[in-house]
C-alpha positions as CSV (number, residue, x, y, z in Angstrom):
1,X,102.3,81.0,95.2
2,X,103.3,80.5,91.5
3,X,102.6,83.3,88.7
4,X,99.8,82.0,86.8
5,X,98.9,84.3,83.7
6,X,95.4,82.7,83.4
7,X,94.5,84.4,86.6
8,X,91.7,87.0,86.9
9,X,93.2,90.6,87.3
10,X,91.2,93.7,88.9
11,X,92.8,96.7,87.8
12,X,91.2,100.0,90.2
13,X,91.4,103.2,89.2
14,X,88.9,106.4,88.9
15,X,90.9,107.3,85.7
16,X,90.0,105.5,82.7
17,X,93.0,106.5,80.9
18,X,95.2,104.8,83.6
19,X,92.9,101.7,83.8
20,X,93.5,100.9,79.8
21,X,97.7,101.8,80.3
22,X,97.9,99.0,83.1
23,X,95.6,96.9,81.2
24,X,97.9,97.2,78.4
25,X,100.6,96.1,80.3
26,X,99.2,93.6,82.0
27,X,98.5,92.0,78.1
28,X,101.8,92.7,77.2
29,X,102.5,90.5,79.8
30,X,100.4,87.5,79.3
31,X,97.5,88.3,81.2
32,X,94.1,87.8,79.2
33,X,91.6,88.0,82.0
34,X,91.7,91.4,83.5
35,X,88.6,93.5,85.1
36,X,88.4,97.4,86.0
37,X,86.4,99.0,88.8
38,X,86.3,102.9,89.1
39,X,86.4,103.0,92.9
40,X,87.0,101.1,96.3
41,X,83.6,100.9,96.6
42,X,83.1,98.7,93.0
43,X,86.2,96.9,93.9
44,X,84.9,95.2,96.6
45,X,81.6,94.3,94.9
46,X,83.2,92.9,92.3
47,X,85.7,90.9,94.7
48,X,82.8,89.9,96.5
49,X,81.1,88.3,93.1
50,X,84.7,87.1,91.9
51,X,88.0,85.5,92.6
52,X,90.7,87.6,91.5
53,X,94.1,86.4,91.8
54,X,95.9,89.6,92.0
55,X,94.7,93.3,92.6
56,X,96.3,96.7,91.3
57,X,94.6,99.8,92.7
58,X,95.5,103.1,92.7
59,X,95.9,105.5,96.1
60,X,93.7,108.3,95.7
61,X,90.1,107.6,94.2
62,X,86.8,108.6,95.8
63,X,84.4,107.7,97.3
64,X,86.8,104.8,98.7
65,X,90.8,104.8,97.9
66,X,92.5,102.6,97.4
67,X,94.0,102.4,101.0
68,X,90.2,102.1,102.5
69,X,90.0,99.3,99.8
70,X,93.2,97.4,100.9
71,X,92.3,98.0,105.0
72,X,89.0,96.3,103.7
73,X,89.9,93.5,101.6
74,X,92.3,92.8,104.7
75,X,89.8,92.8,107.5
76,X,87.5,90.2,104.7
77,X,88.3,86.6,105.8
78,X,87.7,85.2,102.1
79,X,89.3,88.0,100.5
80,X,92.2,88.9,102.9
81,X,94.7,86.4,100.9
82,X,94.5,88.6,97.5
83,X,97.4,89.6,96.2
84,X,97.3,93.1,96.4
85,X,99.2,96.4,94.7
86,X,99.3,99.8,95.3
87,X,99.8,102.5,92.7
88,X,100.5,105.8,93.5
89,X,101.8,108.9,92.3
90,X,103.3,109.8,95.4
91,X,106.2,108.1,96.9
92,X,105.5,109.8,100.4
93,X,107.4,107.4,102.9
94,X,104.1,107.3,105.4
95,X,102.1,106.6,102.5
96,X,104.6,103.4,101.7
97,X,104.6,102.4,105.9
98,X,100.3,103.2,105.7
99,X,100.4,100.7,102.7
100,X,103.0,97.7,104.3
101,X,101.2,98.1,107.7
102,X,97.9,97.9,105.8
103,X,99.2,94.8,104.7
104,X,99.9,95.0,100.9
105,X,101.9,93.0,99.1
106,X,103.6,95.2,96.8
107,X,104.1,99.2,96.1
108,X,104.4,100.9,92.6
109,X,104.8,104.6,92.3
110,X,103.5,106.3,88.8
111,X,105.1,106.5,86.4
112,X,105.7,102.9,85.6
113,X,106.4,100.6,82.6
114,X,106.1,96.8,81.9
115,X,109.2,95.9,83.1
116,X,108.6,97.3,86.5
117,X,105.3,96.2,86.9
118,X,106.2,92.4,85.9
119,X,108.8,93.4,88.4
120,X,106.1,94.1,91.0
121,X,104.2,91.2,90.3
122,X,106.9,88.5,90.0
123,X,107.7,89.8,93.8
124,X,104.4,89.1,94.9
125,X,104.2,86.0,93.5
126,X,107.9,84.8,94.7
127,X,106.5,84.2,98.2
């Protein structure tokens, strides 16, 4: 699957703060169309309304993590083909083997800069 910067992005996160960070990034890296969700929960909504061609959610978020999110999106036959990454703060080994076995694509652990995450994504895309 080639990287295609005019793909739709939904960035998850319950802090707003972090949301606008890895939307700046993402723009510093080409990408135009991006979308936010607070939560799982919205994530899913929003993936159920829209094609997104690549996913970046955080861990930890209530109601729904980020985890529940990726176990769900999985389990979705038309979503289950997203791209999907996990950000974290925590680079607890079980959380990494949780994510992988969960069946995400790719694994960034807070904090992060552009270069990483075009890093990330590139890896996804590679495939």
């Amino acid at each position: 699957m080639a990287l295609d910067l005019q793909m739709a992005v939904l960035v998850v996160d319950d802090y707003k703060t972090m949301i606008r960070i890895i939307r700046n990034l993402l723009k510093q890296l080409g990408f135009e169309d991006i979308d936010d969700a607070a939560d799982g929960t919205e994530a899913l909504e929003k993936m159920k309304q829209r094609r997104y061609g690549l996913v970046i959610s955080d861990w930890n978020m209530e109601p729904m993590t980020g985890y529940e999110l990726l176990k769900q999106v999985r389990a979705d036959s038309g979503l289950s083909k997203t791209p999907f990454i996990m950000v974290t703060a925590e680079s607890k080994t079980e959380n990494v083997i949780a994510a992988k076995k969960a069946g995400v694509n790719n694994y960034i652990v807070k904090p992060f800069n552009a270069q990483t995450l075009k890093g990330k994504i590139e890896a996804v895309f590679a495939d």
